[in-house]
FIMAR-122889 format. One record per atom (N, C-alpha, C): x, y, z. Coordinates in pm, whole numbers, plus 50000, padded with zeros to 5 digits. Layout:
residues N
XYZ;...
This chain:
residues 496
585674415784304;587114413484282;587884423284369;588904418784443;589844430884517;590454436284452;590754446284466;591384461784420;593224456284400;593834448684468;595244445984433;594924436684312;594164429784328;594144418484179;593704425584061;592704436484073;592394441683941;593774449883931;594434453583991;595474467883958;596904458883891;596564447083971;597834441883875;597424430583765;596394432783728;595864425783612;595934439883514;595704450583540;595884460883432;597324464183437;598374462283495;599834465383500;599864450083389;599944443583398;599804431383346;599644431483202;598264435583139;597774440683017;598674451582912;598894457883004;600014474482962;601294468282972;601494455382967;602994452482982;604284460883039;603354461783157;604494467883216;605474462383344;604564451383361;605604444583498;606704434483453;607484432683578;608634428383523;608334409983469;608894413983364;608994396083274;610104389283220;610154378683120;611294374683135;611984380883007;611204387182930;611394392782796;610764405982758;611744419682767;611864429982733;610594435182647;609094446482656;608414439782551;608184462982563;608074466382456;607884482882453;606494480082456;605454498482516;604524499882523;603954507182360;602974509182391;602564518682283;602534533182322;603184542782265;603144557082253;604174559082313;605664550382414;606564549682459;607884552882375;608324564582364;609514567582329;610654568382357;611104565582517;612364562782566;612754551382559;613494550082432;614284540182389;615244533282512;615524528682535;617074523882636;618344527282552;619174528882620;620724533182559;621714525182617;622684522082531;623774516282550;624484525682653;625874517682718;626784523282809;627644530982701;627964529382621;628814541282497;627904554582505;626354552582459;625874560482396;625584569682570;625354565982642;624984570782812;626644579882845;627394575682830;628834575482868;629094591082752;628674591382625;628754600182527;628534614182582;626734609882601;625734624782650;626384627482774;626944623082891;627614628383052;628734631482965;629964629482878;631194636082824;631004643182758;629714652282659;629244662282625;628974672682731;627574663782790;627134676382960;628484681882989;629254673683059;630334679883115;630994688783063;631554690582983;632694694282889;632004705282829;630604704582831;629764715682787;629544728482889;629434722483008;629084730883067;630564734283184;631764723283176;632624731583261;633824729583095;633514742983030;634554741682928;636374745282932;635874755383055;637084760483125;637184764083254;638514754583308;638164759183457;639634761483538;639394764083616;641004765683696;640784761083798;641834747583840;641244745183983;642824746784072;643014750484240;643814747684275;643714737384363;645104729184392;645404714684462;646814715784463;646734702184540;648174692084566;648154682784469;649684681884428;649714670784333;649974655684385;649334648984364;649684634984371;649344624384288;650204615084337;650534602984207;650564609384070;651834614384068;652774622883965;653414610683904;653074612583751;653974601983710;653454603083540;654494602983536;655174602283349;654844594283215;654334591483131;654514578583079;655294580882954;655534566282951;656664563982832;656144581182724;654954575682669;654854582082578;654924600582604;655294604582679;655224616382734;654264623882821;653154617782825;651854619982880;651934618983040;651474633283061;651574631683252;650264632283308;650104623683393;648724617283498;649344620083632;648534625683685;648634630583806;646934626883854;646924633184036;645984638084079;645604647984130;645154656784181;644464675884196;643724672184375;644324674284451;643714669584582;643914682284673;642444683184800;642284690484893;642204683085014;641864691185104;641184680985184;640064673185229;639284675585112;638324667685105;637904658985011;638324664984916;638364658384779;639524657084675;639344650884613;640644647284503;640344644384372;640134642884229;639944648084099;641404642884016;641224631683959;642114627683865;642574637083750;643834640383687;644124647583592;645194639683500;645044648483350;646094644783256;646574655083162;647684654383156;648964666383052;648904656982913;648864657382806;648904656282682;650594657582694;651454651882584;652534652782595;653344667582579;652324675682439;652794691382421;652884696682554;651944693982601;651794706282747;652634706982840;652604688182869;653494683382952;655684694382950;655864692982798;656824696782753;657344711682767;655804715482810;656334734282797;656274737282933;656284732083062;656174731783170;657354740983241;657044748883245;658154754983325;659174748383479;658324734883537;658964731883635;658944720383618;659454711583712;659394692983682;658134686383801;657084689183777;655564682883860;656564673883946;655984673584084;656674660584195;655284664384289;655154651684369;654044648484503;654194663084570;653534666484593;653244674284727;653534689384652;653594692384553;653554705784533;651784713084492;651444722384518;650644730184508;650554741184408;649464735284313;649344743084187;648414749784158;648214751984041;646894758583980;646784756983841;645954746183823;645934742883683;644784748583639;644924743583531;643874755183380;643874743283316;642244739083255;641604731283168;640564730483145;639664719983096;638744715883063;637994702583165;636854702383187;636734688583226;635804678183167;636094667183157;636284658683072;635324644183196;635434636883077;634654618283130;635734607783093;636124600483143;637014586383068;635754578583105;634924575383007;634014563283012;634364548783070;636124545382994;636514536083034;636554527983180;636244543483285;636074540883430;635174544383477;634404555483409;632994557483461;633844568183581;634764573683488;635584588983607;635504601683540;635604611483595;635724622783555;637044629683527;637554639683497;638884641783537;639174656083472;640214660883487;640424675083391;641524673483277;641514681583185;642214680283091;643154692083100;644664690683190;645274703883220;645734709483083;646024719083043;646304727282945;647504734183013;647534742483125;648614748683199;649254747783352;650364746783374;650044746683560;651104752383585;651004762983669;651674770783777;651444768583910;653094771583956;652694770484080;651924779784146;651244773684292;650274785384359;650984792784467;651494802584410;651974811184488;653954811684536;654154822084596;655844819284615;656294813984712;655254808884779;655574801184915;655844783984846;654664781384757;654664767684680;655934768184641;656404775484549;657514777284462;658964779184552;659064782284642;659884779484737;660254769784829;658664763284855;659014749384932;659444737484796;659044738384646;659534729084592;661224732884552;661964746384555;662674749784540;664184744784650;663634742384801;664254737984877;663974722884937;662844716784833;663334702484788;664104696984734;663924706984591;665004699884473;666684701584561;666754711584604;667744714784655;668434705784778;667214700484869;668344689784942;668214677084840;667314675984738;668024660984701;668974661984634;669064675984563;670384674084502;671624676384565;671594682984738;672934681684792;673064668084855;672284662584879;672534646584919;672834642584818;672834637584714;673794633084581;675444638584602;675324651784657;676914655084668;677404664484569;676034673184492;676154679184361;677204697284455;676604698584548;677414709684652;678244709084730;678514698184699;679624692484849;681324699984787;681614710484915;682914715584888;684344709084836;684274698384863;685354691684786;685324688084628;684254690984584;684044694084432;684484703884399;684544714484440;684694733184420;686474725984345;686644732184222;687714733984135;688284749884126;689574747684178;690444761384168;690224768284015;689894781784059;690104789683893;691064790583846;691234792583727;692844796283626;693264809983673;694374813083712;694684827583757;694504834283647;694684833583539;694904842483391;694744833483305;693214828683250;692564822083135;692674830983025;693044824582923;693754827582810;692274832982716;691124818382743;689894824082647;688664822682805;687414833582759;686684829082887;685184828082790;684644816782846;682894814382753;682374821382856;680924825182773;680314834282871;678574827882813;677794823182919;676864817882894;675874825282889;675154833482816;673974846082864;673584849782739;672464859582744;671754865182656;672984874182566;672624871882452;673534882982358;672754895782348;671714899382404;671194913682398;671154918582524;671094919682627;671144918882693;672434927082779;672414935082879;673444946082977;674564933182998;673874922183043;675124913083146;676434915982999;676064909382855;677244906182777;678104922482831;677334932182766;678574943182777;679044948782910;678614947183054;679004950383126;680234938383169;680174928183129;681644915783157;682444920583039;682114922482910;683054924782834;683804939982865;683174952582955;683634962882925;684414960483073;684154951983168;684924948583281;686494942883278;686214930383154;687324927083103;688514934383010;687694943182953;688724952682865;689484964383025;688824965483072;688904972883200;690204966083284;690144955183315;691094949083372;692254944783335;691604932183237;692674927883105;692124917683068;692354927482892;691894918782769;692164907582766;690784901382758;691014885082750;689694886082593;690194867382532;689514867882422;688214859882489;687154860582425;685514858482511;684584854582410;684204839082460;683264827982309;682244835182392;680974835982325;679564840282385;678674831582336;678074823782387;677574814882375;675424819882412;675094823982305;673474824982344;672624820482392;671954820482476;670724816182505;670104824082569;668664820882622;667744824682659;667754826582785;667564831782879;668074832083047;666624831183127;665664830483061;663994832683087;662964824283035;662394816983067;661224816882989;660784797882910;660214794682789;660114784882781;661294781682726;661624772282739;662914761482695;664234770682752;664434780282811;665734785982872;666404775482923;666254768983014;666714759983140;667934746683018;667054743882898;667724733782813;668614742582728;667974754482700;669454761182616;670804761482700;670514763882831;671614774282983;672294754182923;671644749082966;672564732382980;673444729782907;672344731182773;673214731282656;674994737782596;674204746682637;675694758382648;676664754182706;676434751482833;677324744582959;677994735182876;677494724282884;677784715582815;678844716282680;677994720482627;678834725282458;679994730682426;680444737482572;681384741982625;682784733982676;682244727682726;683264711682786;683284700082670;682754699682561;682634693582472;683404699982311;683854711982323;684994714582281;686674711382268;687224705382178;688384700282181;689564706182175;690464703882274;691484712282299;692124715582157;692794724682117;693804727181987;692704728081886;691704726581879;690674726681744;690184743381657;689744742181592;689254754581533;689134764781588;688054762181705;687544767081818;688544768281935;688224779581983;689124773282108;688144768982236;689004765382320;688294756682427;688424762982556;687434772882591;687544781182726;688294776082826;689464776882878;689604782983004;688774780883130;687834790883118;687014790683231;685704795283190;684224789383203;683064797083231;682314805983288;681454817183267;681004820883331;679354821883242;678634818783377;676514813583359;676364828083438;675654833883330;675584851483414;674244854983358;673354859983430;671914870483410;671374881183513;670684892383451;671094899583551;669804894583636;669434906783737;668694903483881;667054903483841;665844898283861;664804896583870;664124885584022;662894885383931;661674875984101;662464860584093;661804855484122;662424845784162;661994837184084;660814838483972;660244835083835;661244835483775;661664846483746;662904850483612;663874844083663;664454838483745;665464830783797;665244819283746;663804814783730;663954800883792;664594790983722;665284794983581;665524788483450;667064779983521;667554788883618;669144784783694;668754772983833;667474776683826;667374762383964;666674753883866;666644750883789;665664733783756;667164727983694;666854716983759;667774701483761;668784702683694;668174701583512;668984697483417;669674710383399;669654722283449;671164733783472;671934728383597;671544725683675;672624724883840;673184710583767;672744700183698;673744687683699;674654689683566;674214700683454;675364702683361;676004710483434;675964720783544;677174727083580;678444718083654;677224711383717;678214704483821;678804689383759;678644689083625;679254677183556;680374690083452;680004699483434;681224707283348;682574705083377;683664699983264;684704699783257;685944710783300;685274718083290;685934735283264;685384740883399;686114751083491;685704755683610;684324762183556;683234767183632;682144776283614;682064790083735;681894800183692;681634808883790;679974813283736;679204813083842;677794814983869;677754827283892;676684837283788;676804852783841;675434851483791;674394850583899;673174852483833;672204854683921;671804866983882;671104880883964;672264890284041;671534896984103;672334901284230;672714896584363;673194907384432;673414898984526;672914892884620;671604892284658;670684892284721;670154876584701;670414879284547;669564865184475;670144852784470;670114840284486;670624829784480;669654816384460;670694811484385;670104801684276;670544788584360;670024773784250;670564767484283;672114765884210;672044765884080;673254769983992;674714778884103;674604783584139;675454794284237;676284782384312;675334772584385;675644757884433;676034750284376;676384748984249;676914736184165;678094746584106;678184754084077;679034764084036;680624761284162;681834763084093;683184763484130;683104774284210;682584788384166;682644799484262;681234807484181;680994811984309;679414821084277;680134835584292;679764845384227;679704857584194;678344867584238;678654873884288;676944883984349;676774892084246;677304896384102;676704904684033;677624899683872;677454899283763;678264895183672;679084902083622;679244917683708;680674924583694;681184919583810;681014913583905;682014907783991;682384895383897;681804887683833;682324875683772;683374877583689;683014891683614;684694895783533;685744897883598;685384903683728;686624905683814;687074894083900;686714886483894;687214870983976;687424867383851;687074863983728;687914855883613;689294861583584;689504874583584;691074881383553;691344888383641;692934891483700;693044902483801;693274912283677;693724924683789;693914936083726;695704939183659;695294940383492;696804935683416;697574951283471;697364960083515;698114970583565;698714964383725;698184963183772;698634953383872;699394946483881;699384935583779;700244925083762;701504928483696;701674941283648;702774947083565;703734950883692;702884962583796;704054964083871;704604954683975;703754944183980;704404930884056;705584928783999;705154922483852;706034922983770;707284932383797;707034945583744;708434956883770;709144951683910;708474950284028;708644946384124;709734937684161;709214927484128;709894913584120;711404915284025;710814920183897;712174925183841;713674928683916;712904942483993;713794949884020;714344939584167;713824933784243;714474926384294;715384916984274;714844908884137;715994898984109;717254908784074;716984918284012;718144925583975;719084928284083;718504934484234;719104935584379;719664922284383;719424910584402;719804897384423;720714893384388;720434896884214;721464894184137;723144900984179;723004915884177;724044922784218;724254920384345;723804917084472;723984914984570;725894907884605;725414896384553;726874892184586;727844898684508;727684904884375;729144909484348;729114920884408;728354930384441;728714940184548;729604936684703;729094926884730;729774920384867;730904915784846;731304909484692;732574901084638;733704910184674;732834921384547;733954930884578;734264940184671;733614940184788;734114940684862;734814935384976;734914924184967;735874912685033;736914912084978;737094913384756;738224910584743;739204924884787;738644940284774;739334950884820;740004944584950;738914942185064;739824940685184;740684931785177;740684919985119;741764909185117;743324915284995;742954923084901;744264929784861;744774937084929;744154941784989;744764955885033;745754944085179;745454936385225;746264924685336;747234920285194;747314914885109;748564910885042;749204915585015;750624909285020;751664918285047;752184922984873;752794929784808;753274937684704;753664926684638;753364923484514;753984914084434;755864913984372;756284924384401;757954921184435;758604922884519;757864919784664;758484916284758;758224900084783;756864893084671;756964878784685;758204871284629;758514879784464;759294874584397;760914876584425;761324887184506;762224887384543;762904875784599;762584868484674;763464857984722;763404848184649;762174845584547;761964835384442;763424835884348;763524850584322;764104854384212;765674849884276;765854851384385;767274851284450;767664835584464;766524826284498;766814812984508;766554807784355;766544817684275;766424810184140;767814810684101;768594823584127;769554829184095;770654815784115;770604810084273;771684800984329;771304793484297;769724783284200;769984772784191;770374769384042;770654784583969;771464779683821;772274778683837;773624785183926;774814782883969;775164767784014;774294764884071;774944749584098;774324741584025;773484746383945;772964737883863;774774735383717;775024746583728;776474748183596;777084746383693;777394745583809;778734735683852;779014724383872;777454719883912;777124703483897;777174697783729;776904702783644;777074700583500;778994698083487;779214710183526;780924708883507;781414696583586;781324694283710;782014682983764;781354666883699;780184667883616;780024657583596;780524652783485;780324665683399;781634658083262;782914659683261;783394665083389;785104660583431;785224646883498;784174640083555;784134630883590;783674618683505;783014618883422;782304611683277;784014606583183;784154622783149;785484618683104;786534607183133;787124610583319;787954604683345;787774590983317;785954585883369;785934572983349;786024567583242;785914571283090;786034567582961;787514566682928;788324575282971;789704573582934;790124555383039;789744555683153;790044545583207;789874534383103;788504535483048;787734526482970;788684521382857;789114530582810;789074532082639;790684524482650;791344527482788;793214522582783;792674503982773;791844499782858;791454488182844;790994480382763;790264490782629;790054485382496;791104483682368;792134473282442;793204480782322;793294468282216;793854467782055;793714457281983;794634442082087;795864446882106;796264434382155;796004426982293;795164433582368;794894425882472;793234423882437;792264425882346;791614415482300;791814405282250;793034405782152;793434396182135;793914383582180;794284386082292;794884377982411;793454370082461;792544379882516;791674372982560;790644362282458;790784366182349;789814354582222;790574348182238;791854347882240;792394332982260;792614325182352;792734332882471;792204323682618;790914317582585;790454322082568;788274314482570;788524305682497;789334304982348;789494295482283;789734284982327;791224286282437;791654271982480;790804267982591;790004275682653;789454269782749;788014263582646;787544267182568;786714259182530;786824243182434;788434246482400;789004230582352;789104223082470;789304224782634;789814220382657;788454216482760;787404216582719;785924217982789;785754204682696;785784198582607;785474184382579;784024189482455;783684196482410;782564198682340;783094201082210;783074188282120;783804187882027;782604184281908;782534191281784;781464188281695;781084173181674;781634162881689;780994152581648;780384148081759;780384151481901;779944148882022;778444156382011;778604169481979;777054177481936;776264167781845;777074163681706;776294157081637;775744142581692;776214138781772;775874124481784;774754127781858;774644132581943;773564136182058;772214146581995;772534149581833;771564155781794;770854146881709;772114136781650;771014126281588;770134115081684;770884114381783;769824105481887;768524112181910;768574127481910;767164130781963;765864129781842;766784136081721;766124131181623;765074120281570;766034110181586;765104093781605;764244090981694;764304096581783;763464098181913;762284101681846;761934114881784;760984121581754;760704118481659;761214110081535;760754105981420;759714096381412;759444085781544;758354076081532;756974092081543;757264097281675;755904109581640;755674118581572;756914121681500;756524132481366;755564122181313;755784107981293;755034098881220;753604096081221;753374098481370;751744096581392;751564108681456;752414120681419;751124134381452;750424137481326;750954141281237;749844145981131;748474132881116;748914123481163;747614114081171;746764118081324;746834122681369;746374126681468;745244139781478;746074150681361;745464158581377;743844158381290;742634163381411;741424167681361;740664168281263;741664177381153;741154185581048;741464176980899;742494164080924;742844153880819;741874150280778;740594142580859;739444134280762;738704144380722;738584150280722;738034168480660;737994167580490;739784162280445;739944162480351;738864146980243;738774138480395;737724130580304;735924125880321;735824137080332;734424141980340;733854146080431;734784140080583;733724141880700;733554156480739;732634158380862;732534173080897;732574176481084;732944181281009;733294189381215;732654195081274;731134192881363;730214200381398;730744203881520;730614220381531;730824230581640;729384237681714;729504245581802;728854254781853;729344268181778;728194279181764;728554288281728;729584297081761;729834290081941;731284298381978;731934289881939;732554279981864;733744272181840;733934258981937;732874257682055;733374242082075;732414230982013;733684218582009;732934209781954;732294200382005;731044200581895;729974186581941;730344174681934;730214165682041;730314147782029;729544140482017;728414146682097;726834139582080;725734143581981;724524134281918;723634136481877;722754146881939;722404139382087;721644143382198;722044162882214;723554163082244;724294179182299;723414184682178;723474180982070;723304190281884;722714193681880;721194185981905;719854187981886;719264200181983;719754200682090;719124207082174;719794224082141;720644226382057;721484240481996;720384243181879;719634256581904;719004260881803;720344263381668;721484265781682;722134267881562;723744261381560;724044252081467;725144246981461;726104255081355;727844248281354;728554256681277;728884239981244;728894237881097;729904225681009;731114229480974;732264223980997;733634225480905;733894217080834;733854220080691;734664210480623;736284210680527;736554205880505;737934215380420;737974222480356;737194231080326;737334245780248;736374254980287;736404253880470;735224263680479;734414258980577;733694267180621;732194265580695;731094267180677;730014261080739;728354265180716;727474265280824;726644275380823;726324277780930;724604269480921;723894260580984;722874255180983;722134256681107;720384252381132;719294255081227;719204238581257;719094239281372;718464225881409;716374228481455;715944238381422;714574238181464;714754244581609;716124251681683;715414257381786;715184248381889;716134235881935;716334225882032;715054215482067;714074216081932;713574205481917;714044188181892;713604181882005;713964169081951;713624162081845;714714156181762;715014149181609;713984140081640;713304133981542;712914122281559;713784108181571;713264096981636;714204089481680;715134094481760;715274102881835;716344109181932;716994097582059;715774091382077;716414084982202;716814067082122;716634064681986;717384052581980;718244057681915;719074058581846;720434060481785;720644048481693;720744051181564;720554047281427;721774040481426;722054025981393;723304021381363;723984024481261;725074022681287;726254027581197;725834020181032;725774027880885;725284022980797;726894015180744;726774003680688;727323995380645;727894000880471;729424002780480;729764005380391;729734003880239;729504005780169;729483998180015;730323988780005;730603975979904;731733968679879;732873977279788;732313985079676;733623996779611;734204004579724;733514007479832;733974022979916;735234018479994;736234026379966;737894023180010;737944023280167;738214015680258;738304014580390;738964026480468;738904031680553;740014036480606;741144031380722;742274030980663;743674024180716;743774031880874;744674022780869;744824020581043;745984034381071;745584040781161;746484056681190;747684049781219;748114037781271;749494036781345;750094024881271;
């Protein structure tokens, strides 16, 4: 027998070659395993043996999910390593993860069976180094001046002399008492202090908050409503800063209602905040001194100004009076004006009493003329001239009378038919006299209807009635015949 036929006649026997049905040996203990149970023991190994690790990379495919959970990837140049933030972790992040920054995360590494991938389980991530932290620093920074969050025509004039000033900063902290002992220094102003954290986890949402909370105050209310802001901390790395450059501080400043002055660090140091800010300040005792001038200052302006209006004021009557000196001292003596007044007053009473005298010597004469002409018997004379000339004029009383009874008869047919004439007669038997509210009268149905308000007269009076406001009557355009009298109802007689 050949040596290949016996060798696979004993592979054969030992059931071990391939068949169509799965069959175990004897004394064979490696069971087969499911893809769960295979997938289990590699997410133990792993996790066992890299329990903690720190790796550094580039971030890519950065991205968020609903549920808070951040997936990213950890890449070099040779390799790349899927990662994931749990939502806690995600939350305590000191910066906002984007493509292309360079970190150093801290975790665990881990299996997703689901892909048959590996991946890490970040726990922490910092950036790698201050060069990283600077190039993402002058990212955020042009996207947020392309939005227009720095653009100088935003910058809002300060209040010369704010009545209240908020002050956004640590309450323990040098900045509060070195602005407040600046302000007492200059001039007392009243000052909300508003706490927060200027460092550290959650700083960046308190600083907003504040901002915010600030412009969300209502004018005249309990509270009062700052004036003006000031976002102040003192100087540190560029770590301790960094709470004034992430996002959600630069877009509450630069959405604040209320001016902001930015005093945060020294002078050296600059934020992005400084940039969204109305006016930046290099130290937060300069910020007290740009919120108020100096009230000693402003006093002797004040005195100043005073004492000028006062010059101003006196100005012209100093000049008055001296114009009116020179112009008296040119007029001439007040009784050398009246002297000739007094002299032409003198001559015009004199002829004033001689003109009086000649006029009632002359008044007189003419009344005596008068009075010889009023005498009893030559009135007498004359009533009786007029007499005969009026006998002898033909106007003799029965000539008056005859010519007064002719006119008489004349006028007696129309005394006869005026009171039938007048208007206001059928009044007395029932009818009515429709007017306009100014007094003229209606003839037509059609004119009536179209008068929101008529006036009736009847013989004892008036009434004032609505037609609906110049709605047309129904039946308007046929006109209702005249209703046919009763046989009792008394006719009315003929006017003439």
């Amino acid at each position: 027998m050949p040596f290949n036929q016996s060798f696979e006649d004993d592979e054969y026997e030992n059931g071990r070659s391939g068949g169509l049905v799965a069959k175990g040996t004897a004394g064979d203990n490696a069971a087969p395993l499911t893809i769960s149970e295979i997938s289990a023991l590699l997410k133990r190994t792993v996790e066992d043996r890299f329990g903690f690790v720190r790796l550094r990379g580039e971030l890519s495919g950065v991205k968020r999910a609903a549920s808070g959970h951040l997936y990213c990837a950890l890449k070099d140049d040779k390799a790349v390593i899927d990662g994931v933030m749990w939502r806690g972790g995600a939350q305590r992040l000191a910066f906002r993860p984007e493509d292309g920054i360079e970190v150093i995360a801290t975790g665990k590494l881990t299996t997703y069976p689901g892909r048959s991938k590996y991946q890490i389980v970040i726990e922490s991530m910092e950036i790698a180094g201050e060069g990283a932290l600077l190039a993402l620093l002058e990212k955020l920074r042009l996207r947020l001046a392309a939005e227009g969050l720095f653009a100088p025509e935003r910058k809002r004039a300060l209040p010369f002399l704010p009545d209240v000033i908020g002050v956004v900063t640590s309450p323990t902290g040098a900045v509060i008492r070195d602005i407040l002992h600046r302000l007492g220094d200059r001039f007392p102003s009243r000052v909300l202090v508003w706490p927060v954290l200027v460092q550290g986890e959650g700083a960046a949402q308190q600083i907003a908050d504040a901002v915010r909370g600030f412009s969300a105050i209502a004018p005249g209310g309990p509270i009062p409503r700052p004036d003006l802001v000031i976002v102040a901390r003192g100087g540190g790395s560029i770590e301790d800063l960094w709470s004034f450059n992430e996002e959600i501080v630069v877009r509450a400043v630069a959405e604040s209602r209320i001016p902001v002055i930015s005093a945060v660090g020294h002078e050296t140091d600059t934020t992005l905040c400084d940039h969204a800010a109305d006016r930046r300040a290099p130290t937060p005792t300069a910020a007290a001194e740009i919120a108020v001038p100096v009230r000693a200052e402003l006093q002797i302006q004040l005195d100043e100004l005073a004492l000028r209006k006062r010059r101003c004021a006196l100005r012209p009557v100093t000049l008055g009076r001296e114009r009116l000196d020179a112009r008296v001292q040119r007029l001439p003596r007040p009784e050398t004006i009246l002297q000739a007044k007094a002299q032409k007053l003198d001559e015009l009473s004199e002829r004033l009493r001689r003109g009086l005298r000649e006029q009632e010597r002359t008044k007189r004469e003419r009344l005596g003329h008068t009075a010889a002409k009023l005498s009893l018997p030559l009135l007498r004379h004359r009533v009786q001239a007029s007499r005969e000339r009026l006998r002898h004029a033909g106007l003799t009383s029965r000539l008056l009378s005859r010519r007064w009874t002719l006119a008489r008869d004349g006028l007696a047919p129309v005394a006869r038919v005026l009171p039938q004439l007048d208007p206001r007669l059928p009044l007395l038997r029932g009818y009515a006299l429709v007017k306009m509210p100014g007094g003229q009268a209606l003839t037509s149905r059609e004119r009536a209807a179209l008068e929101p308000a008529l006036v009736l007269e009847f013989h004892d009076g008036e009434l004032a009635v609505t037609t609906g406001s110049g709605a047309m009557a129904p039946d308007a355009g046929h006109p209702r015949k005249p209703a046919r009298p009763k046989p009792d109802a008394p006719r009315q007689g003929d006017l003439f």
